[in-house]
RODODREN-530309 format. One record per residue: residue in three letters; chain; x, y, z of N, C-alpha, C, O in turn. Coordinates in pm, 1 decimal, padded with zeros to 6 digits. Each point is the difference from the previous one (the first is absolute). Example, Ala and Ser with C-alpha at 12.3 -4.5 7.8 and 13.67 -1.06 7.14 Angstrom:
BEGIN
+------+-------+----------+----------+----------+----------+----------+----------+----------+----------+----------+----------+----------+----------+
: segu : pakol :     n.px :     n.py :     n.pz :    ca.px :    ca.py :    ca.pz :     c.px :     c.py :     c.pz :     o.px :     o.py :     o.pz :
+------+-------+----------+----------+----------+----------+----------+----------+----------+----------+----------+----------+----------+----------+
:  Ala :     A :  01319.0 : -00569.0 :  00780.0 : -00089.0 :  00119.0 :  00000.0 :  00090.0 :  00120.0 :  00000.0 :  00103.6 : -00001.9 :  00066.5 :
:  Ser :     A : -00138.6 :  00106.9 : -00138.5 :  00082.0 :  00119.0 :  00006.0 : -00077.0 :  00109.0 :  00073.0 :  00050.9 :  00110.8 :  00016.9 :
+------+-------+----------+----------+----------+----------+----------+----------+----------+----------+----------+----------+----------+----------+
//
This chain:
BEGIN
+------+-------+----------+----------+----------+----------+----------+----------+----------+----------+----------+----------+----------+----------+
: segu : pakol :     n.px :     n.py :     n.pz :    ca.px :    ca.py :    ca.pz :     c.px :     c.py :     c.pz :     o.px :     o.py :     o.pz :
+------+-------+----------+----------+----------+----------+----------+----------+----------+----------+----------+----------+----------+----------+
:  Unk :     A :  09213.0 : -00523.9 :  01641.0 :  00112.6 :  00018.6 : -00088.5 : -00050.6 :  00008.9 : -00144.6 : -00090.4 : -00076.9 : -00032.6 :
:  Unk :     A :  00137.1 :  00158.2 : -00052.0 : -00038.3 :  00000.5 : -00134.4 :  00042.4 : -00072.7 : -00059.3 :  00109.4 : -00039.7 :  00040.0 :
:  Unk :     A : -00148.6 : -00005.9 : -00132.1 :  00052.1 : -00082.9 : -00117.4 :  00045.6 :  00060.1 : -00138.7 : -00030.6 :  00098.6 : -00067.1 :
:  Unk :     A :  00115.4 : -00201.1 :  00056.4 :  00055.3 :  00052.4 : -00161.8 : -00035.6 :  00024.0 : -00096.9 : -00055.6 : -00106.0 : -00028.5 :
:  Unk :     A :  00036.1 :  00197.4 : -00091.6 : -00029.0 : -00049.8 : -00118.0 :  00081.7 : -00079.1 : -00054.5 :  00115.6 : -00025.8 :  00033.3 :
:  Unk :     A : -00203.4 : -00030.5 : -00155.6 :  00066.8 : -00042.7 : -00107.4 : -00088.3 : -00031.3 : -00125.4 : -00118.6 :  00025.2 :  00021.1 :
:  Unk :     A :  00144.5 : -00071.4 : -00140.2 : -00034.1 :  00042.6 : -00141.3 : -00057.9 : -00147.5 :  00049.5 :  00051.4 : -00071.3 :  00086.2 :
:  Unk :     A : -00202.1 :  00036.8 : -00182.1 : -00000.4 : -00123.5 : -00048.4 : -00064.5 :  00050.4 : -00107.9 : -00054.4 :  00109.9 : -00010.5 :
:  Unk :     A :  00070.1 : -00254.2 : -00121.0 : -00065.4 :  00002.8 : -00097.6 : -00154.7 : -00068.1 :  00005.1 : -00006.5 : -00115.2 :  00043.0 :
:  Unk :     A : -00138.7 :  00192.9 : -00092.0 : -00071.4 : -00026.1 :  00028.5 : -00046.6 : -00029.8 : -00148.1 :  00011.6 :  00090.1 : -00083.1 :
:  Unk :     A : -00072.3 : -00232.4 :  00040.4 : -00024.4 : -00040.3 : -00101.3 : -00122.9 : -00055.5 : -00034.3 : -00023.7 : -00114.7 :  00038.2 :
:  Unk :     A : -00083.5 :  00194.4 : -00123.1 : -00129.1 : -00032.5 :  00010.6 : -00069.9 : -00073.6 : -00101.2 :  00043.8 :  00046.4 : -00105.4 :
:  Unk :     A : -00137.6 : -00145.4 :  00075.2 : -00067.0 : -00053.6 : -00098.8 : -00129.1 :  00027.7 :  00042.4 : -00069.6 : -00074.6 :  00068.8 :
:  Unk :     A :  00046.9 :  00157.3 : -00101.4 : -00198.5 :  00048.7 :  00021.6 : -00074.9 : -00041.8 : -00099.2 : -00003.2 :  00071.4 : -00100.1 :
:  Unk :     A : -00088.7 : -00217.1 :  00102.2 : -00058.7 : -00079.5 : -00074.7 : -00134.8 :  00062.2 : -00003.7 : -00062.3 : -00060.3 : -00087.4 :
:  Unk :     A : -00025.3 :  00167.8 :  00149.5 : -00094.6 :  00035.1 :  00003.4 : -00079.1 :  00144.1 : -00131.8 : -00029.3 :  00117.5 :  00022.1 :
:  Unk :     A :  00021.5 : -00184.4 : -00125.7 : -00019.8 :  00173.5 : -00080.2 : -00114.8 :  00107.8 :  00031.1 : -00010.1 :  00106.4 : -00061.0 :
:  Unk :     A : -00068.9 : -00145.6 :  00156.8 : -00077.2 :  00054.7 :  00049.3 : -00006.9 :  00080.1 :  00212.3 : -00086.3 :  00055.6 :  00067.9 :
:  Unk :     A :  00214.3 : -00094.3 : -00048.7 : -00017.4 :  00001.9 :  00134.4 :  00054.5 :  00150.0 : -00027.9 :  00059.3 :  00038.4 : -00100.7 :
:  Unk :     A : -00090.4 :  00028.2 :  00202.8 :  00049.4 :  00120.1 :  00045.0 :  00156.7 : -00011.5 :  00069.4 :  00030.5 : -00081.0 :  00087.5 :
:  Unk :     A :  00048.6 :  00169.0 : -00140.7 :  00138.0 : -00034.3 :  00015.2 :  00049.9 :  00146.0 :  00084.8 :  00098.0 :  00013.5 :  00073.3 :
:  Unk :     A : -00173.1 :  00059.9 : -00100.9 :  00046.0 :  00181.0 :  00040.6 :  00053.8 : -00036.3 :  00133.4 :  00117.5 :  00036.0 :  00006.2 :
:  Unk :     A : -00157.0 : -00092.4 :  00100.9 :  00054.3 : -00002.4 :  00144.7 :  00112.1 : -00062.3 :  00046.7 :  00066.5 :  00018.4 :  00101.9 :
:  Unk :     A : -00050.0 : -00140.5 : -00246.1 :  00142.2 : -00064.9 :  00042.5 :  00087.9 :  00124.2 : -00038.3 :  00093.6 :  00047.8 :  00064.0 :
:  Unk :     A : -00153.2 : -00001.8 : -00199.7 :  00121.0 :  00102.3 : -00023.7 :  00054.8 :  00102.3 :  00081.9 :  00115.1 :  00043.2 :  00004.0 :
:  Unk :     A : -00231.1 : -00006.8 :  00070.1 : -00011.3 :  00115.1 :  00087.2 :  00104.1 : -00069.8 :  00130.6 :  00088.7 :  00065.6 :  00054.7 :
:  Unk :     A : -00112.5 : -00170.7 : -00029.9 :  00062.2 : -00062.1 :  00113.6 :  00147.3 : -00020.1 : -00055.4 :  00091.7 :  00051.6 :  00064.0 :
:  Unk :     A : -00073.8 : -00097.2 : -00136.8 :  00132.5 : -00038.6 : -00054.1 :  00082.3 :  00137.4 : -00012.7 :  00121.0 : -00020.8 : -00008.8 :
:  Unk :     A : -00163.4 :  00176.7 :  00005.2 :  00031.0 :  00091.5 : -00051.1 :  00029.6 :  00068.1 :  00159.0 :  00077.3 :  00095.6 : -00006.4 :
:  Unk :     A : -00124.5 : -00128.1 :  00144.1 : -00023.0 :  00048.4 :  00129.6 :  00130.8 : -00079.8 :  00066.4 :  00015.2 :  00007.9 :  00121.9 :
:  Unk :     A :  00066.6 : -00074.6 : -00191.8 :  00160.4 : -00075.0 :  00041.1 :  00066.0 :  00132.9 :  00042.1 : -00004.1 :  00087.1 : -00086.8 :
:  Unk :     A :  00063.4 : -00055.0 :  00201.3 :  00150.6 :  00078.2 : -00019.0 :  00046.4 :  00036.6 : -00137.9 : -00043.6 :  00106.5 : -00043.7 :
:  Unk :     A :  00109.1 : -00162.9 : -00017.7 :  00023.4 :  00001.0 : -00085.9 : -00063.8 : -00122.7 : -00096.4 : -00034.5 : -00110.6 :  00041.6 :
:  Unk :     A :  00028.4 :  00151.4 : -00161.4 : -00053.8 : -00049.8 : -00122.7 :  00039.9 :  00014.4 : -00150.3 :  00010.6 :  00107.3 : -00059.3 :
:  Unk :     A :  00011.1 : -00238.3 :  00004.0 : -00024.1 :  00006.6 : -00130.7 : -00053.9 : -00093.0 : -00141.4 :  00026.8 : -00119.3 : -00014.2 :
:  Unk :     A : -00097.8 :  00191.4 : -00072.8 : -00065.5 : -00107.8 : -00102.4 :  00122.2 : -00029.8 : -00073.5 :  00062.2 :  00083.6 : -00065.5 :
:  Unk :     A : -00017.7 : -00254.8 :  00084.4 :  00097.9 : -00016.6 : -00167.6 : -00035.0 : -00055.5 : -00100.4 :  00073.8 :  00001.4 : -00098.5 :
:  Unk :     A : -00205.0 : -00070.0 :  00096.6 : -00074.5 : -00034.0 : -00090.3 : -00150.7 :  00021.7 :  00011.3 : -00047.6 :  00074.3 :  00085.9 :
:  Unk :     A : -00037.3 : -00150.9 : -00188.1 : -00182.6 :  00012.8 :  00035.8 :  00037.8 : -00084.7 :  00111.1 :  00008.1 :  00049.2 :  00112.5 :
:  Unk :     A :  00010.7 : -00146.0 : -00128.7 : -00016.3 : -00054.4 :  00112.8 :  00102.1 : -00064.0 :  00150.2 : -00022.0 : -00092.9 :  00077.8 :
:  Unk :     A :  00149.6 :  00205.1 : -00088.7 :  00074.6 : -00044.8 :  00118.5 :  00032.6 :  00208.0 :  00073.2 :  00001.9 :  00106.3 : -00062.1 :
:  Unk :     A :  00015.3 : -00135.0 :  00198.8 :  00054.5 :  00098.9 :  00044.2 :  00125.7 : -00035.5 :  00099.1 :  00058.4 : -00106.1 :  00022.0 :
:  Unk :     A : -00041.6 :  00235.1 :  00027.0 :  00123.0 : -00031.2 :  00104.5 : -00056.4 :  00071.1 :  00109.4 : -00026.8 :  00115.3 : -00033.8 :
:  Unk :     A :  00002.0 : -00137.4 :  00137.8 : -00014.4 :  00106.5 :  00119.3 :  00121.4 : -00062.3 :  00107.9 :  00066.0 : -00104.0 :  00001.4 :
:  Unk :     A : -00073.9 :  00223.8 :  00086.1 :  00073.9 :  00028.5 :  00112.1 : -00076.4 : -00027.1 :  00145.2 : -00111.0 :  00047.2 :  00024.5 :
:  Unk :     A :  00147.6 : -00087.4 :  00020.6 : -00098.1 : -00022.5 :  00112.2 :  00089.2 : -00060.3 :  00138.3 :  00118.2 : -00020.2 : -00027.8 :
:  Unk :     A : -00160.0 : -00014.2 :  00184.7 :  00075.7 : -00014.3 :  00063.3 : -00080.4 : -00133.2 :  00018.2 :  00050.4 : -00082.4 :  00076.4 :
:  Unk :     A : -00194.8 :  00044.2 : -00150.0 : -00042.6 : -00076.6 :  00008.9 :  00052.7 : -00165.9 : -00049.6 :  00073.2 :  00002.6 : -00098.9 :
:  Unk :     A : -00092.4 : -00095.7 :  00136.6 :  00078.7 : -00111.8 : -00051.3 : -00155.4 : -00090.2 : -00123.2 : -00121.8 : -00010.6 :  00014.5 :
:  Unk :     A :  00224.1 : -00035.4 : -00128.0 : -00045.4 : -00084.1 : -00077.7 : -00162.7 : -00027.7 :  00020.8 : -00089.4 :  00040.2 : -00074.4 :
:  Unk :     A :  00072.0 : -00134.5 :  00218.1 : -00130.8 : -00041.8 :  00014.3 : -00078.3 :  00112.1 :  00024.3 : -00108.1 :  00001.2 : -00059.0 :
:  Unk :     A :  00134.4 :  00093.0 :  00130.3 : -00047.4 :  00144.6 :  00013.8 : -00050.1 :  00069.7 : -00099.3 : -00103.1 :  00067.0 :  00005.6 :
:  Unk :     A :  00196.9 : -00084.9 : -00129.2 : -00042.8 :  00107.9 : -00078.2 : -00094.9 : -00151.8 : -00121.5 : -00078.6 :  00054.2 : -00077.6 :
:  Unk :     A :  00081.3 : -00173.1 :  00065.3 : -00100.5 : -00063.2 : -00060.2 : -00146.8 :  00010.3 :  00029.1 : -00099.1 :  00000.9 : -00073.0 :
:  Unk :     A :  00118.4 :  00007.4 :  00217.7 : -00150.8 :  00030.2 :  00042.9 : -00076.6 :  00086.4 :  00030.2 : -00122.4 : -00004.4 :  00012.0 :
:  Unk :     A :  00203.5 :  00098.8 :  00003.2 : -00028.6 :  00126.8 : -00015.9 : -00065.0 :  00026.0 : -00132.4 : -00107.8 :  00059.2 : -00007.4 :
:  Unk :     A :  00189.6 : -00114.4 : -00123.6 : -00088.3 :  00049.6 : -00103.1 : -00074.9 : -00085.6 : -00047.4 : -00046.5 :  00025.0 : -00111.2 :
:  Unk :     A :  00009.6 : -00151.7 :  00176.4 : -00058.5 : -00098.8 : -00073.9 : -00179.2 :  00025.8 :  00089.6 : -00084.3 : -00087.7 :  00018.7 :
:  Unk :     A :  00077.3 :  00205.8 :  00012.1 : -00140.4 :  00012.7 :  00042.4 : -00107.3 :  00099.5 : -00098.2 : -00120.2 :  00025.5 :  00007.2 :
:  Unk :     A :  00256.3 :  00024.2 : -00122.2 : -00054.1 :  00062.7 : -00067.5 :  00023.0 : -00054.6 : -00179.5 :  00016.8 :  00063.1 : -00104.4 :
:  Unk :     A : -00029.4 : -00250.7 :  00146.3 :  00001.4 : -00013.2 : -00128.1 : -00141.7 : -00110.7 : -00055.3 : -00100.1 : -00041.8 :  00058.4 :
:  Unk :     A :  00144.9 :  00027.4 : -00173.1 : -00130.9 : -00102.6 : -00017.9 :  00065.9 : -00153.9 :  00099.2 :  00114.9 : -00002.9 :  00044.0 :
:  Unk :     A : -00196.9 : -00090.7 : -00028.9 :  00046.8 : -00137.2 :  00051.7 :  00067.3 : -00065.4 : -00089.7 :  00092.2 : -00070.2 :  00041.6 :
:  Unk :     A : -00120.6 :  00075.2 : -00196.4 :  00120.8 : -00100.9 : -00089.6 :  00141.6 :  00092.8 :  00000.6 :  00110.1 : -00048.1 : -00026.8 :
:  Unk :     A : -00128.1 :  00159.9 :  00054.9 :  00139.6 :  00081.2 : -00027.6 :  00086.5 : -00082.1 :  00064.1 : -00028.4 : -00080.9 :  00088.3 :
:  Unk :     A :  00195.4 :  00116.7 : -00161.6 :  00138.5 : -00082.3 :  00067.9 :  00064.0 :  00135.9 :  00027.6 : -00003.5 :  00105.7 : -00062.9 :
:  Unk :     A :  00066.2 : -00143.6 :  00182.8 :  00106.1 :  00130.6 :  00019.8 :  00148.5 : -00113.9 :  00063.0 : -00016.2 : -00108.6 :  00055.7 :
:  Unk :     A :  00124.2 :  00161.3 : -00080.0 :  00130.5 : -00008.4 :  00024.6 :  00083.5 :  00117.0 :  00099.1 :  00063.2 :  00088.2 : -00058.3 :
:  Unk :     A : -00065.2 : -00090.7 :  00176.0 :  00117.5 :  00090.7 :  00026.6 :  00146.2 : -00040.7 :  00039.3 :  00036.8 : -00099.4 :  00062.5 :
:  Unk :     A :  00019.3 :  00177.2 : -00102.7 :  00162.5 : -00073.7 :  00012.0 :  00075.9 :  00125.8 :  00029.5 : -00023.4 :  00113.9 : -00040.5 :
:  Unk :     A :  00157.6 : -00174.2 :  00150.7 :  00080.7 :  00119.1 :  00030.1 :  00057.7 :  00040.2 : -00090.3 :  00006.0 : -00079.4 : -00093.8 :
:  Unk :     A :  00057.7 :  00204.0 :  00075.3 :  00080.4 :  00068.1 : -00075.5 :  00119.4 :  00014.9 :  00070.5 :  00004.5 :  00027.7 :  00119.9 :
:  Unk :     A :  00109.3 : -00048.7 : -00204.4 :  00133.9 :  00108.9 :  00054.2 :  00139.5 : -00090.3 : -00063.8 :  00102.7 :  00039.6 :  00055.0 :
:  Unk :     A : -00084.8 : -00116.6 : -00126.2 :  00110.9 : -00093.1 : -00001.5 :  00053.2 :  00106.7 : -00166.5 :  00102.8 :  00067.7 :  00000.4 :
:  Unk :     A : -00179.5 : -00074.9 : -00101.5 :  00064.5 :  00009.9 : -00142.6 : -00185.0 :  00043.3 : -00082.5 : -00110.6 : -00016.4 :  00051.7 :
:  Unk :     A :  00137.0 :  00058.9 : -00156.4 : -00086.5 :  00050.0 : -00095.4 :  00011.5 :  00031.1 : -00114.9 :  00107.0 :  00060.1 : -00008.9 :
:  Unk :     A : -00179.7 : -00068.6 : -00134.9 :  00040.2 :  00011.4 : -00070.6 : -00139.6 :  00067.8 : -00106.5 : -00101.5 : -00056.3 :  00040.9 :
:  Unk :     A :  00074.0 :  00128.3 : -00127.8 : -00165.2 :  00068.9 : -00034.0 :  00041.7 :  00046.3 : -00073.7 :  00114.1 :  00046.0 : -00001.8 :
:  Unk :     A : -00239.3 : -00042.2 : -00131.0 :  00035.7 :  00117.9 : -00080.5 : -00166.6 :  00065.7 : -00027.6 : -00100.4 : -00066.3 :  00026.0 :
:  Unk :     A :  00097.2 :  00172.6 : -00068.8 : -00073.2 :  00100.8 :  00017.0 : -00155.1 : -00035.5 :  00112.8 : -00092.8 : -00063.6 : -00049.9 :
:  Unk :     A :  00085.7 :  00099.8 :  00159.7 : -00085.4 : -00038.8 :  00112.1 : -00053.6 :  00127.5 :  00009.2 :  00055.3 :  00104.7 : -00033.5 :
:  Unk :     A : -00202.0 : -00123.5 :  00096.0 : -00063.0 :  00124.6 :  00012.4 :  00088.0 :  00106.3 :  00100.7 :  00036.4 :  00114.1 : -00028.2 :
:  Unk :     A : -00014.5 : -00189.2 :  00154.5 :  00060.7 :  00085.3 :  00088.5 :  00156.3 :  00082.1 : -00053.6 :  00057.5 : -00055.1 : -00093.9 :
:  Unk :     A :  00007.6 :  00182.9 :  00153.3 :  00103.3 :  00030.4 : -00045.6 :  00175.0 : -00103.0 :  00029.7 :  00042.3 : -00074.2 :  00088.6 :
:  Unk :     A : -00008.3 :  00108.5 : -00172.5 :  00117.7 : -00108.8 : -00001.1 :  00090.4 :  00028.8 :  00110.8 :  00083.4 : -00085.5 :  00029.9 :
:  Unk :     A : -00090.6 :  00217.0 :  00047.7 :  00105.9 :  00040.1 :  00112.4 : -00070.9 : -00083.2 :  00113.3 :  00070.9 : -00076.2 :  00065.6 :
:  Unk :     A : -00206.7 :  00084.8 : -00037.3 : -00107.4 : -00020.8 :  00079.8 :  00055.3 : -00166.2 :  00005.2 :  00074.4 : -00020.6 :  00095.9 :
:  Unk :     A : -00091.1 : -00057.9 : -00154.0 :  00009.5 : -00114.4 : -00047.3 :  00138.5 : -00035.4 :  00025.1 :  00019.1 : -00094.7 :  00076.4 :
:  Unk :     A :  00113.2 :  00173.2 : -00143.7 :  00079.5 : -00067.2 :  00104.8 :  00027.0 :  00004.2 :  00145.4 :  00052.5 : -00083.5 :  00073.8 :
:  Unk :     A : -00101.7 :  00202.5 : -00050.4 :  00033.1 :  00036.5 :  00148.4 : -00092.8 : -00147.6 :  00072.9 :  00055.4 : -00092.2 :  00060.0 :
:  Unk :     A : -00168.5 :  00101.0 : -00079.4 : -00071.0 : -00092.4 :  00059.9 :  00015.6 : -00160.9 : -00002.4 :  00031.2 : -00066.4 :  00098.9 :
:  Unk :     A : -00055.0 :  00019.8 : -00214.0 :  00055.1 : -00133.2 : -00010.6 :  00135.5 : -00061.2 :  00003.0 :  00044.3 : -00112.5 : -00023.0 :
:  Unk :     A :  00006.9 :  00229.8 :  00060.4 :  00178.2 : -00080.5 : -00027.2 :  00013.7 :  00095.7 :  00127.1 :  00051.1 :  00111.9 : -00004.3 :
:  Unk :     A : -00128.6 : -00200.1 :  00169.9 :  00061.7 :  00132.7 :  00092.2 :  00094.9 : -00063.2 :  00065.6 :  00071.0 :  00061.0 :  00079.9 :
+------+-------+----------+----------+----------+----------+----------+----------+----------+----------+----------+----------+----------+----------+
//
């Protein structure tokens, strides 16, 4: 049986100024859907759940890095975010 999507917010503190970061990005960018709303938070789409998508990207980070993922879908509120603002409501407010 397939599973659902749904939006979570993915929230990053990358403590490393030297680590190579290109693959999280690259990984973070390979979601169903995707988007950057800050340097350091995105939103992806995925049918994957929370713990799924932490560990998934936590193989491509340094070891002090912090990551946060949290569901999306209740209420939202942003002002100028990298991603587009239609993109953004459709997704986080699904």
């Amino acid at each position: 049986m397939d599973r659902i999507s749904h939006c979570y917010i993915v929230l990053l503190d990358l403590c490393q100024p030297d680590w190579n970061y290109e693959l999280l990005n690259k990984k973070m960018k390979s979601f169903k859907s995707w988007g950057r709303l800050t340097e350091s938070a995105w939103a992806v789409v995925t049918p994957m759940d929370a713990v799924e998508i932490r560990d998934a990207l936590m193989r491509y980070m340094a070891p002090n890095d912090r990551i946060l993922v949290v569901l999306s879908g209740k209420s939202a509120a942003w002002n100028k975010l990298f991603a587009p603002n239609d993109w953004v409501r459709k997704m986080l407010v699904m």
